[in-house]
Backbone bond lengths (Angstrom), bond angles and torsions (degrees), N, CA, C in turn:
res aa  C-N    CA-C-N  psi(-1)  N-CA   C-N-CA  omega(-1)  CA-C   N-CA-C  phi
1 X - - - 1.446 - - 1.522 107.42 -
2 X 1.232 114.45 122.51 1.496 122.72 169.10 1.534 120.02 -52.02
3 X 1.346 110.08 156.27 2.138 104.90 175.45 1.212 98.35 -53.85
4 X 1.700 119.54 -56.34 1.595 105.58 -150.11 1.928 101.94 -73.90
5 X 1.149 115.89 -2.38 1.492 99.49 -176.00 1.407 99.70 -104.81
6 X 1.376 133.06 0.76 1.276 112.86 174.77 1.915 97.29 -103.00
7 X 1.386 117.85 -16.12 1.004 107.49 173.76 1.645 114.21 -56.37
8 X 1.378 98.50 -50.95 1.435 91.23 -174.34 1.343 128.16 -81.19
9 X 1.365 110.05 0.02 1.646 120.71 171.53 1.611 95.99 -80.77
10 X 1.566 130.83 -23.12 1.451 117.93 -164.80 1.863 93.19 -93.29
11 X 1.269 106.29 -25.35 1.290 90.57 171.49 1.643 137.03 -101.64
12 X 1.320 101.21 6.29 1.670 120.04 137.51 1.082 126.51 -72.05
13 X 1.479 119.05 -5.49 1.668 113.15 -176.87 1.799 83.65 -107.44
14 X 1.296 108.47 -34.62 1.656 80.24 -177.64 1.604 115.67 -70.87
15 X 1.257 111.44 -35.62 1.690 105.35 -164.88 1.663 101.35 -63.80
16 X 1.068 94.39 -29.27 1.968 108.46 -175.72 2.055 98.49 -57.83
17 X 1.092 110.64 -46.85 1.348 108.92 169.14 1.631 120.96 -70.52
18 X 1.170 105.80 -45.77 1.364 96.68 -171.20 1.604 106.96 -87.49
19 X 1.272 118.26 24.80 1.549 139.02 164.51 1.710 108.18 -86.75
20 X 0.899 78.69 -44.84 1.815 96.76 -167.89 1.691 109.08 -86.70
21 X 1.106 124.46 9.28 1.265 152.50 163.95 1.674 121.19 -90.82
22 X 1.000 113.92 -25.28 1.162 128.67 -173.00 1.488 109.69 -82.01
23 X 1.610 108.59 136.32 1.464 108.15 174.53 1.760 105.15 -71.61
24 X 1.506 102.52 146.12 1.417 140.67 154.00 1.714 89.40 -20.79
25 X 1.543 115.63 131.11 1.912 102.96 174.08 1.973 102.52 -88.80
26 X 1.512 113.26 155.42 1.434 91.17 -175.84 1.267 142.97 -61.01
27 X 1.187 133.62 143.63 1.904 110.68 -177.50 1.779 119.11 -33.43
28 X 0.878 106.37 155.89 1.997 105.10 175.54 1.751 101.49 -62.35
29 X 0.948 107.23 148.06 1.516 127.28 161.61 1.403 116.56 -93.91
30 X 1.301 115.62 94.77 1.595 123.49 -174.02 1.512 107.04 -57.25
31 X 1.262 123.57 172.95 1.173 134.03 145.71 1.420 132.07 -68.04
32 X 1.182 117.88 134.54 1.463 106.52 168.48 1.660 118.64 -60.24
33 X 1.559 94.73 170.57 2.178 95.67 -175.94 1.956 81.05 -68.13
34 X 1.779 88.72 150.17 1.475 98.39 -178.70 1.879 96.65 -107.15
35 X 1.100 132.62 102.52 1.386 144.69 -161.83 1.047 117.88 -98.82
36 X 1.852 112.40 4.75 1.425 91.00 175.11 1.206 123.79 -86.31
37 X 1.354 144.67 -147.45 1.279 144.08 -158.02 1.768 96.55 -69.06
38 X 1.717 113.45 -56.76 1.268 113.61 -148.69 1.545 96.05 -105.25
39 X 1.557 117.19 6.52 1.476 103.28 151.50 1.203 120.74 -103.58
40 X 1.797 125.11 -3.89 1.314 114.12 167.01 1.978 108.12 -91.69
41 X 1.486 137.62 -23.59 1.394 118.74 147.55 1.139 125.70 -57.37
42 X 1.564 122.81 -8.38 1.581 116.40 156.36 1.367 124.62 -51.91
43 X 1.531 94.98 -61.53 1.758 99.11 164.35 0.804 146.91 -69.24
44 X 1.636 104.07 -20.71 1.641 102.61 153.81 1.452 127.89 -99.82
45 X 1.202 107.52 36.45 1.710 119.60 147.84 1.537 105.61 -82.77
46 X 1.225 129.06 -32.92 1.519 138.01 163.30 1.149 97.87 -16.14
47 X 1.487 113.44 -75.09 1.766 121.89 -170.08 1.387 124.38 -47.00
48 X 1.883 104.84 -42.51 1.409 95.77 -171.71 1.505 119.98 -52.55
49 X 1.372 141.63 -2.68 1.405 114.87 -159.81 2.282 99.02 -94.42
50 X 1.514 97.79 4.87 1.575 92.42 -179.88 1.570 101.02 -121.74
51 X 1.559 105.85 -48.95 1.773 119.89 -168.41 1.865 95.67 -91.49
52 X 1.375 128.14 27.66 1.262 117.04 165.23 1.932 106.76 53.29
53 X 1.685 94.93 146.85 1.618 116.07 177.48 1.429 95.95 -36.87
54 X 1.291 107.45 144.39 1.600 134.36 -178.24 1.617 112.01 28.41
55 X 1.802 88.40 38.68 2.244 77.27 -173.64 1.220 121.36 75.14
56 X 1.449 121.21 3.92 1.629 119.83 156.71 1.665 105.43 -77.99
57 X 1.344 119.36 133.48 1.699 119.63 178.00 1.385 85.59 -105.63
58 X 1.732 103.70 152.57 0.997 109.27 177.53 1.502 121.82 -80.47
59 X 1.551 123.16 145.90 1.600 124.89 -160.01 1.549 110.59 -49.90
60 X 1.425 118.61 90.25 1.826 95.48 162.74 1.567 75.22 149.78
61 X 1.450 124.50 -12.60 1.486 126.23 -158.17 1.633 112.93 -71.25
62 X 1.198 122.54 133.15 1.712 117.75 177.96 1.599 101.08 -80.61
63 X 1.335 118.80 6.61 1.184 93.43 -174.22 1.872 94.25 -106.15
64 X 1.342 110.02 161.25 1.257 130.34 -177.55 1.943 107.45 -53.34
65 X 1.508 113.47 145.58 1.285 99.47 171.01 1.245 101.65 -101.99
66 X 1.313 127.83 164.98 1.568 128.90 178.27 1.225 116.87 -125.05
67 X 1.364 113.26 -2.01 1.727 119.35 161.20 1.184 120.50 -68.83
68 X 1.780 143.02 113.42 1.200 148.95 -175.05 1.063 111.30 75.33
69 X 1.185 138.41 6.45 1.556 141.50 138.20 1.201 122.93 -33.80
70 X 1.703 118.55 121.36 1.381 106.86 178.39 1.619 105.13 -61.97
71 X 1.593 99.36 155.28 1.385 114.59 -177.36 1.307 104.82 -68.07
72 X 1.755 141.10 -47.59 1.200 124.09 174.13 0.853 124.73 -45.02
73 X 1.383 126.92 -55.45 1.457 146.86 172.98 1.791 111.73 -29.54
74 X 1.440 109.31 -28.11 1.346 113.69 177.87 1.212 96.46 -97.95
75 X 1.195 132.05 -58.28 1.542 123.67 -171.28 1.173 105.49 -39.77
76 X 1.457 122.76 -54.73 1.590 109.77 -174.32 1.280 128.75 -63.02
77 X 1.309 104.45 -40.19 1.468 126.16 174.05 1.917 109.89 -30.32
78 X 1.438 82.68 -62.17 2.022 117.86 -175.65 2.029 78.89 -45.55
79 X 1.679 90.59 -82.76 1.530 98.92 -148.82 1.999 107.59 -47.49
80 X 1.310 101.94 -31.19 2.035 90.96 165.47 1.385 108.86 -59.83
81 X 1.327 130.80 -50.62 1.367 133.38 -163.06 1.600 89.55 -50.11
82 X 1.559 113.46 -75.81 1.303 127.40 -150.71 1.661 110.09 -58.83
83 X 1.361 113.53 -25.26 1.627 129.63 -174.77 1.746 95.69 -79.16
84 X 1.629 119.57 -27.89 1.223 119.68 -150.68 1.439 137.83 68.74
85 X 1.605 111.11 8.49 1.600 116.86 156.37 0.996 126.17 -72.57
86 X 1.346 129.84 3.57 1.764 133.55 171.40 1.490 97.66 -106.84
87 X 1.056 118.61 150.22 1.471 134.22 170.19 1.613 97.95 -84.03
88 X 1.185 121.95 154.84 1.239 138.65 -162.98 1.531 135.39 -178.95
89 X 1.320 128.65 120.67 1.687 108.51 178.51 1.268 117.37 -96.35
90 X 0.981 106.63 -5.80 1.759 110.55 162.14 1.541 121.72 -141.22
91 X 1.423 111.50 -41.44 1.166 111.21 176.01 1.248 144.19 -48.51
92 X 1.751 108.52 -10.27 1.200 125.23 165.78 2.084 119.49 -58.03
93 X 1.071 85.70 -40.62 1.586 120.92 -169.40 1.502 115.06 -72.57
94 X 1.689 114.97 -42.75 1.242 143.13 -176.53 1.841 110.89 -78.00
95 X 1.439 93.50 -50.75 1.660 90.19 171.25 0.964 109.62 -76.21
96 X 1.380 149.11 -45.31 1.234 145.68 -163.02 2.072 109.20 -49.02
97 X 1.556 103.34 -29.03 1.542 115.33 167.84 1.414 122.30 -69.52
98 X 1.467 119.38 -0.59 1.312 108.42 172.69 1.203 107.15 -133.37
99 X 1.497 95.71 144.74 1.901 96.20 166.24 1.401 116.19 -59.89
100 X 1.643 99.42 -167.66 1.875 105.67 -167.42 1.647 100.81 -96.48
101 X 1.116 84.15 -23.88 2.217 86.04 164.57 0.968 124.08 -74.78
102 X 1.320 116.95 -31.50 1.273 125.12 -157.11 1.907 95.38 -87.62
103 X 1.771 106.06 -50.77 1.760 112.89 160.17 1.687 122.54 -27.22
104 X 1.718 101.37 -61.56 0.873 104.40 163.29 1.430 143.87 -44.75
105 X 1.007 120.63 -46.13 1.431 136.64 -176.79 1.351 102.70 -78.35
106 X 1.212 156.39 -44.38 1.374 163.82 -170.62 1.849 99.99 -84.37
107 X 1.354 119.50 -12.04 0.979 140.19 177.54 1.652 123.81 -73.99
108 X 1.298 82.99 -66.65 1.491 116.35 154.71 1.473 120.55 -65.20
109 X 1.773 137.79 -22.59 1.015 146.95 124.24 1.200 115.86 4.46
110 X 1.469 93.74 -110.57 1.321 132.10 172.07 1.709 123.25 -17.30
111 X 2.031 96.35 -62.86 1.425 99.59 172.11 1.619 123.22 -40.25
112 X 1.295 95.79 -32.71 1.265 127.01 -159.75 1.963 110.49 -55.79
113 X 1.680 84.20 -44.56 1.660 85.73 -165.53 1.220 104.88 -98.59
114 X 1.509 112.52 157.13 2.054 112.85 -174.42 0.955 95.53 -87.88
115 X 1.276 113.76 154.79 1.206 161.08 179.02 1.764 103.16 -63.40
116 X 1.155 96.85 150.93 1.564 96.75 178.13 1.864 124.52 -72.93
117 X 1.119 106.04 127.43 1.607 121.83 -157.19 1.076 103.34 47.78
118 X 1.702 117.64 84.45 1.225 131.77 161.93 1.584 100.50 -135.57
């Protein structure tokens, strides 16, 4: 091995140590839920790919519609899923990703929009 290649192998072994010295960097700092109008229809575009655009299901659909739904009626719905007292094949899994504000508000959404041919 030549000087200049062991030089620079000895000074890859040092930076390699004094790498490994270094504190852990801190976890990320998430964002808070963004609740206003056009960050809570963000999340509830989430829904459309089972409960249909704005919570209309499509006609004939087993799955629940969520347009003109009272808003409690979803909160609870959410909070069985998320507690695991509703049976569920995904929805168990899905609420468990949002907070109870965040439920709420998409809750309140929902109530929000009519129902199909309304």
């Amino acid at each position: 091995m030549n000087k200049s290649r062991a030089t620079l192998a000895l000074a890859s072994l040092v930076a390699s140590a004094a790498l490994a010295q270094q504190p852990a960097p801190p976890a990320p700092a998430f964002a808070g839920p963004n609740l206003s109008p056009k960050g809570v229809a963000a999340m509830a575009a989430n829904c459309a790919m089972c409960h249909g655009t704005q919570g209309r299901a499509a006609p004939g659909s087993r799955v629940a519609a969520l347009a003109g739904r009272p808003a409690d009626a979803t909160v609870e719905a959410m909070k069985a899923f998320k507690e695991g007292k509703r049976e569920a094949s995904v929805m168990h899994q899905i609420a468990k990703g949002y907070s109870d504000a965040e439920i709420a508000a998409m809750a309140t959404y929902f109530a929000a929009q009519a129902r199909e041919g309304s």
